[in-house]
Every structure is written in C-alpha cells, then in structure tokens.
N, CA, C and O of each residue as an XYZ file, in Angstrom:
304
protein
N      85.138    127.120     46.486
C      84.245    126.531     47.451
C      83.250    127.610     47.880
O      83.264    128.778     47.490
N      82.618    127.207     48.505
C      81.167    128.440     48.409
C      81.098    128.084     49.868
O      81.273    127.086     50.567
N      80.605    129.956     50.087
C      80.656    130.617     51.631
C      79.809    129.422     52.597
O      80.012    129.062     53.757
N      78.854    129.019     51.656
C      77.568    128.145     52.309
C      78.058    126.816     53.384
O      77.600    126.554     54.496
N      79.074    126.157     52.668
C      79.669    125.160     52.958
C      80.896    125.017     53.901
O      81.076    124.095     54.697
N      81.661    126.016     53.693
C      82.586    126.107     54.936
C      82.567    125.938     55.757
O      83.247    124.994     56.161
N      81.780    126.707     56.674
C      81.085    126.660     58.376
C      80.740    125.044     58.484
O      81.086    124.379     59.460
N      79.804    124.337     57.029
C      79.277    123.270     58.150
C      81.158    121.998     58.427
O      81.569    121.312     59.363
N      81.645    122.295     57.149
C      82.406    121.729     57.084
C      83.811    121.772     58.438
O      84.677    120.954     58.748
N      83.561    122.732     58.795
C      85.040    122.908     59.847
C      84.142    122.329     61.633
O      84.601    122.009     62.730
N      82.624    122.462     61.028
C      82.252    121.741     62.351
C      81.946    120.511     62.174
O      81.632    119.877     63.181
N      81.947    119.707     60.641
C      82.160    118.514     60.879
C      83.580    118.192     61.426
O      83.551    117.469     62.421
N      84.365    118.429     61.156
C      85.727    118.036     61.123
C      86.360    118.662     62.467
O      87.517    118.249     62.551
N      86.059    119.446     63.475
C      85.991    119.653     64.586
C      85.569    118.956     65.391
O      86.196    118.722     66.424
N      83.939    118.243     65.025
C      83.127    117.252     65.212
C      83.975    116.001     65.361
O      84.043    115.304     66.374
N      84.675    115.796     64.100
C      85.397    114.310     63.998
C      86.769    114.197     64.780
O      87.298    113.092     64.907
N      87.405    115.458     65.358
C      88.372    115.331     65.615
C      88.263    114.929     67.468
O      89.089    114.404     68.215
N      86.671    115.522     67.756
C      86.610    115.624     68.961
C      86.169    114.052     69.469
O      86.611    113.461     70.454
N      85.262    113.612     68.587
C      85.115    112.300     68.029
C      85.926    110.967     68.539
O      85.716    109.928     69.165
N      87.491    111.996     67.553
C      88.595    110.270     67.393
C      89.267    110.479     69.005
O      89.965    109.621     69.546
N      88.875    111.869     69.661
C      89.938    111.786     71.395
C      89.117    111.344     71.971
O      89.527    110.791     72.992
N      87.649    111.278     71.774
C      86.730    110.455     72.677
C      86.967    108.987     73.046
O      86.949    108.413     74.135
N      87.249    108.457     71.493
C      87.483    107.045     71.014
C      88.803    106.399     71.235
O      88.991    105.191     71.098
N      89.751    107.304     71.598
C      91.260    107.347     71.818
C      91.275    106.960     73.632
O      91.662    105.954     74.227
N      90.740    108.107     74.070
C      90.935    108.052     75.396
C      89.805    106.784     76.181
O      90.011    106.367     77.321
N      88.777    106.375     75.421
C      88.076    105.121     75.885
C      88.854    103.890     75.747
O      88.626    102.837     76.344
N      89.919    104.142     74.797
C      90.244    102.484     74.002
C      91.679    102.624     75.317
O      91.788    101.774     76.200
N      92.353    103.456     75.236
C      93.056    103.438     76.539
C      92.859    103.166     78.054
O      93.602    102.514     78.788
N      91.638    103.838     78.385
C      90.853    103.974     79.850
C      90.524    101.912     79.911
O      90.677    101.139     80.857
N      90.039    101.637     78.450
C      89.915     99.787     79.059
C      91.346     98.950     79.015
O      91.586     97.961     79.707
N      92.137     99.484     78.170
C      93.347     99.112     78.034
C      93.641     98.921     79.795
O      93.681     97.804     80.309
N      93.822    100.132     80.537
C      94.161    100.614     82.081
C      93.311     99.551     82.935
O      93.736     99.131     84.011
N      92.505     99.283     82.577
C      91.401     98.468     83.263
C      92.007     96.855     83.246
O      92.147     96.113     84.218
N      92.250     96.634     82.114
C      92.741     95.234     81.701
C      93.935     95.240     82.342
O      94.232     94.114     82.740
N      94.607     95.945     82.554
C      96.083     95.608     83.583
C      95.571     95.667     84.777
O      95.655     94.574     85.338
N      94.883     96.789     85.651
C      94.364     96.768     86.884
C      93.843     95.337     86.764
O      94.230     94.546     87.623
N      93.378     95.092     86.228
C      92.498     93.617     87.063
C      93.289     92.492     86.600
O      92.833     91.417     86.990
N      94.577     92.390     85.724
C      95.569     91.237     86.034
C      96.166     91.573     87.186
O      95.828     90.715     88.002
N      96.966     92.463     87.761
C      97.491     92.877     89.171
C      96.861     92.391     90.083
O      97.428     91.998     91.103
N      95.346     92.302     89.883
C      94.573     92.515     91.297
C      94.962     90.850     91.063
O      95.222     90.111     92.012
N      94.954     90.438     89.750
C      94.475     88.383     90.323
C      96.339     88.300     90.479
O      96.591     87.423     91.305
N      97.522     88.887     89.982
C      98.601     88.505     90.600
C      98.713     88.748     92.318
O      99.240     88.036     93.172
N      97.878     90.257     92.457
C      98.201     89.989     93.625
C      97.576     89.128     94.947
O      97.926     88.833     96.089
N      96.724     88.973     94.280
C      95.845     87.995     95.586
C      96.247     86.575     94.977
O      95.283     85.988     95.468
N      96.856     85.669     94.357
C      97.886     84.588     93.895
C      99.181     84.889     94.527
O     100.034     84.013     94.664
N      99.336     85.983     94.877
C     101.067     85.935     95.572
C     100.724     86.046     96.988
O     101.429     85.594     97.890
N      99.471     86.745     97.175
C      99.446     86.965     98.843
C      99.130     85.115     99.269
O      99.759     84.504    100.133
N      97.992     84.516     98.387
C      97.446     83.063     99.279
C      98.918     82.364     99.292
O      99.018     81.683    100.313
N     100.577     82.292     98.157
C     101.589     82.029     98.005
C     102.108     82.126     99.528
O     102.393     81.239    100.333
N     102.123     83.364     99.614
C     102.712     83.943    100.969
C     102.041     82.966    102.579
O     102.581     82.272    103.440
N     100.468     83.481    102.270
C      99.856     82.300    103.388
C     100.382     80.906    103.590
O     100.819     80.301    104.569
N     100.172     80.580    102.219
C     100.820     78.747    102.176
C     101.926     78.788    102.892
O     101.832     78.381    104.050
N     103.168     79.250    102.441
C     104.644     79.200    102.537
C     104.394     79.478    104.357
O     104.369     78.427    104.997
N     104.238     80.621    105.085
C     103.685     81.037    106.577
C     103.355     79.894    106.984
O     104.199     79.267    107.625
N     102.114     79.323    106.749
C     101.262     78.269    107.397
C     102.250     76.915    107.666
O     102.451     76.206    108.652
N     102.680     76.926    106.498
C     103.893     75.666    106.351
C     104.938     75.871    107.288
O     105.418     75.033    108.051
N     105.204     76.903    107.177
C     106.393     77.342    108.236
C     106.129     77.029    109.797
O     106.721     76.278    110.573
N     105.069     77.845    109.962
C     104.434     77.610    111.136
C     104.335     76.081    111.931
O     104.855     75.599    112.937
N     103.238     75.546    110.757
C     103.363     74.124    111.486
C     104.388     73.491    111.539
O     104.441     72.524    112.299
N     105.636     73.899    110.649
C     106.621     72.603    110.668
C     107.993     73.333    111.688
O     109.130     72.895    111.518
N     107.757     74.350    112.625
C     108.525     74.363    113.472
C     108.682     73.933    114.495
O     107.880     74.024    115.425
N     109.909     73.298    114.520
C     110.242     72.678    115.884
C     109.834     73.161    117.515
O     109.940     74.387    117.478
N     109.492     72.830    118.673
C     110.012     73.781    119.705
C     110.955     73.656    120.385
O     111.207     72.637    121.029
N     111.691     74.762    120.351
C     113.085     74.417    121.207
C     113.126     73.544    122.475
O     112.014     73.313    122.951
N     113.984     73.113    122.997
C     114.102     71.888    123.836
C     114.567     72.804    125.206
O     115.307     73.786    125.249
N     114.092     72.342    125.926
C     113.937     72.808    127.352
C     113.020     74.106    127.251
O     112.667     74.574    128.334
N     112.643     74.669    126.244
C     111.359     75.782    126.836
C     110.359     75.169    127.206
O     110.063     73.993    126.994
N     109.564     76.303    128.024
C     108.234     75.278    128.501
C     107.524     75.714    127.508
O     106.679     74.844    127.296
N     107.316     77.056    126.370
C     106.226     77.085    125.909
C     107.130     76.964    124.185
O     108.279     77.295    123.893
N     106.026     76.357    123.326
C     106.430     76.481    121.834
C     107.500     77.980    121.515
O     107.691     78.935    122.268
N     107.820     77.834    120.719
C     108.661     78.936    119.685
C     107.574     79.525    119.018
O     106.668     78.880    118.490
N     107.682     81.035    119.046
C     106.807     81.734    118.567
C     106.413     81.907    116.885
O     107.279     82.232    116.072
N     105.334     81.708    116.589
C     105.037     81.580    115.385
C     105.297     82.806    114.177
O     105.124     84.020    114.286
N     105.726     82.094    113.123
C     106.163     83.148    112.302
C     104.849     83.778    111.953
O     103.726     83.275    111.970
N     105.331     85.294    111.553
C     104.248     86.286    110.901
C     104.250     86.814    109.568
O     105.193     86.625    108.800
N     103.125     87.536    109.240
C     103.550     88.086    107.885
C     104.065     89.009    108.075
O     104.519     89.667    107.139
C-alpha cells in the first residue's frame, strides 16, 4: 500500500466510525423520546381515571344522619 494513501484512509474510517456513534446515539435519543411521550399520554389517562373515580365518589356520598353539615369530601 503506498505512503500516499494511508493517512487519507484512517481518516476516512475514523470519519465513519465517528459517523455510525452519531447515528447510534440519534436512533436511541428518538427511541427515549417515543417512550417519554407514551408515559406522558399514560399518565394524564390515569390521572383524568383518578378524577372520574374522586368525582364519583364525591357525589355519591351519603351525609351522615344527624350532622348538620355534609361529610367531608374525598381528596386526591
């Protein structure tokens, strides 16, 4: 192989290696992204869950008999 060619060759291939961690660590970084934003829609689907179930609760409690004021409303 000739002196000429070496050099460019170890900076292609330095080039390509730096290349495939660029392409590695992007395809991961959206990977990370795509779970963050299912979480975010589980979690705001479990919190309005939570509201419903509360709200329901709320309205459908009795008030105890002989207080003068309602039974205190459930919280989150």
């Amino acid at each position: 192989m000739k002196k000429e060619f070496v050099f460019p060759l170890i900076i292609g291939i330095l080039f390509g290696a730096m290349l495939m961690m660029f392409w590695q660590f992007s395809a991961r970084l959206t990977n990370q992204n795509s779970r963050l934003a299912q979480l975010e829609q589980y979690a705001t689907q479990n919190s309005q869950t939570i509201n419903e179930v509360v709200s329901f609760i709320n309205q459908n409690i009795a008030p105890q008999e002989g207080a003068p004021t309602p039974a205190p409303a459930a919280t989150e």
